[in-house]
N, C-alpha and C positions, 0 to 999 in steps of 0.2 A: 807691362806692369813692372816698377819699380822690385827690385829683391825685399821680400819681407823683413823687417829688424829683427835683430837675434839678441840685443842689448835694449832696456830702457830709454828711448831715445824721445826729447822735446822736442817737439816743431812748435812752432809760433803758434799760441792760439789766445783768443777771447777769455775774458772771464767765463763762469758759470752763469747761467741764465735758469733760476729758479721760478719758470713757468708754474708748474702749478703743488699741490702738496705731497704728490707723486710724481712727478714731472721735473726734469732736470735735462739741461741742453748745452751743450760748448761748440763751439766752431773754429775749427783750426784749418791750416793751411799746409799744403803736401807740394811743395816747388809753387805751380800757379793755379793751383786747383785748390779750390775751396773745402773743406769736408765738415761734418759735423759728427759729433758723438751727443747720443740720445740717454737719460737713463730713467728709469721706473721702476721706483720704489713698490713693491708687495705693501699687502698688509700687515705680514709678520716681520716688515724690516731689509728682505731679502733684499737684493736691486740686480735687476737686467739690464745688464750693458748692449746696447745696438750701437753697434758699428767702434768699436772703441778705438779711443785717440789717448796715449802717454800725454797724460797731463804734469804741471811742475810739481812740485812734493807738498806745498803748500795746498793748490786745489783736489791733490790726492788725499791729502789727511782730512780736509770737508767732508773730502766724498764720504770715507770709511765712517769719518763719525757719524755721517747720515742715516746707513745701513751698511750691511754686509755685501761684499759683492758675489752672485752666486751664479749669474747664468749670463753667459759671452754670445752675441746674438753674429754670426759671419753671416750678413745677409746676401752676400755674392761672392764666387770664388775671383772677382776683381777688388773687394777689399777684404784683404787680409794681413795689410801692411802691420799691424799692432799684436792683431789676436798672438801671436808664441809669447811676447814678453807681458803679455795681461794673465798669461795662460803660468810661466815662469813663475807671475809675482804672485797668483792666486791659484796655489794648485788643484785647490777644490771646485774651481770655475764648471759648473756644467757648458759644454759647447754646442748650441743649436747652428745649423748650419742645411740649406734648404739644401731638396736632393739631389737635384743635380748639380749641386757644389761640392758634394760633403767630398768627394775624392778628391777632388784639387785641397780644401782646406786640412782633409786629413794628411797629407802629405806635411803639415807642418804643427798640427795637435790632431790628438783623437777629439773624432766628434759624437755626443751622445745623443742626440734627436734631431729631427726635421724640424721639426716644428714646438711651439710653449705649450707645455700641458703644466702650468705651473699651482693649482690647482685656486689659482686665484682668478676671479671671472672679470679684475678689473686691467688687466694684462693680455693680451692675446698676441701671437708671435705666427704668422701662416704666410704661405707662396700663396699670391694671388694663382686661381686655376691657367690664365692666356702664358703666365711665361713657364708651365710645365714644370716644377719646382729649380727655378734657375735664379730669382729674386725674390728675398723676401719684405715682409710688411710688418707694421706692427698697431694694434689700436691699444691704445691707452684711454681709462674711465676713471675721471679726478671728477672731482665736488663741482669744479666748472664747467666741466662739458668733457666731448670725447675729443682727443689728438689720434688721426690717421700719419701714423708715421710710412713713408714709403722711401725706395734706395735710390737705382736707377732706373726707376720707371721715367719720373718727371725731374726735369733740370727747372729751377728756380735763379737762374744768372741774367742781368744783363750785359747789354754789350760792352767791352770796354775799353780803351785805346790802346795804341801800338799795338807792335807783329803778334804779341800770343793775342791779344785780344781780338786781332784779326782772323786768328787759326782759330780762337775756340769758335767766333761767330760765323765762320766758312765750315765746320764740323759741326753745327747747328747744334752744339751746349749751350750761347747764350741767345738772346731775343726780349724782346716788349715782354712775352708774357709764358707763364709755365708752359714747358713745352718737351714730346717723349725727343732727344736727340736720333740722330738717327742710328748709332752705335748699339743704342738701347735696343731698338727695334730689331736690329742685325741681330745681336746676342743673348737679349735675354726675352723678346715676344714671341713666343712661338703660335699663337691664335691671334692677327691681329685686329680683327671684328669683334674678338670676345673680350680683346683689352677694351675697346671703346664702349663694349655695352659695361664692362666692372667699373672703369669711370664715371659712368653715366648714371649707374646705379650708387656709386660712394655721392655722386654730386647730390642726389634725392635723400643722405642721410644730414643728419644736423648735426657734423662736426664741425669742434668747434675751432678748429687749425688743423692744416696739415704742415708736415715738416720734410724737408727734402735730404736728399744725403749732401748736396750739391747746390748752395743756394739759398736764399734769404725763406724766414716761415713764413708760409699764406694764413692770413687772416679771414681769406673770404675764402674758405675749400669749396667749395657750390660751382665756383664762375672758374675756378683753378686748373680743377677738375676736366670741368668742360673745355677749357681751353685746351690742355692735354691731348684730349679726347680729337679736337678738332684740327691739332698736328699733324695730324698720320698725312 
């Protein structure tokens, strides 16, 4: 892992992607890796930041005028590259960070919970039970349906040319179709039968995208899901 920033720092990203009326999405890039930052508007305004990415001051003054930012979501003690200078710029940030991360991420902020008790029911912030709290998830409930946000469970990449394109597709990051890499599985599954039945059970709800940390958003989470599932 890359040394976390201690400064404000840009990397190249996407506009904002204003999904739905709680819902808010950007995709930046970290050297050749893809990443995305997630955000979820409360009802009283608040916003939870999953996975955050230094945006320019222009997409940062949207954000603020949208809501307040209140709760820093470090869904794996392998992205933590942003959280000290989101932490800097927003001292009040509550830091959720799953449990078996919290020591690696507390090494660079304090963290205040495992998991969202934000007392809002259209929000939810939990480790799935197979990876033993080492990766977290997030479900989002907007007026259009539910968004299953998830980190490094599932990679959403395809293949792509020249030498890195050839190392992520030999490190089984990209492929045809969502898929757990095998890193995932080494570091953050620790039940791997009980990953594929939580799959198998998210694929039987009626969400209505899921979003990856790594990777384009699935439209069809049902067959995504299952794909995932049928990786191991």
């Amino acid at each position: 892992m890359a040394k976390p920033f201690e400064t404000w720092t840009v990397l190249p990203h996407r506009p904002v992607q204003k999904l739905e009326e709680n819902l808010w999405f950007v995709e930046g890039k970290l050297g050749n890796i893809r990443r995305v930052m997630v955000v979820a508007r409360l009802k009283d305004g608040r916003l939870v930041i999953w996975n955050a990415i230094a945006l320019d001051e222009a997409h940062m003054k949207e954000l603020e005028a949208w809501g307040t930012p209140a709760f820093l979501v470090v869904p794996n003690a392998m992205h933590r590259m942003d959280c000290k200078i989101w932490k800097q710029r927003y001292p009040e940030l509550k830091v959720i960070a799953p449990a078996a991360a919290r020591a690696k991420v507390h090494q660079l902020i304090p963290v205040d919970g495992t998991d969202g008790d934000f007392g809002d029911d259209s929000v939810r912030v939990f480790a799935p039970e197979p990876t033993r709290g080492r990766d977290a998830a997030m479900e989002v409930r907007s007026q259009g349906g539910t968004t299953l946000v998830v980190n490094d469970l599932v990679f959403n990449q395809r293949n792509q040319p020249g030498l890195a394109g050839l190392a992520f597709r030999l490190a089984g990051f990209t492929g045809d179709k969502p898929r757990v890499p095998p890193a995932a599985r080494l570091f953050f599954v620790k039940d791997k039968p009980g990953l594929k039945l939580w799959f198998e059970a998210e694929a039987q709800k009626a969400h209505k995208r899921l979003i990856v940390s790594h990777g384009d958003i699935v439209d069809a989470p049902a067959q995504a899901l299952r794909d995932a599932a049928a990786s191991f």
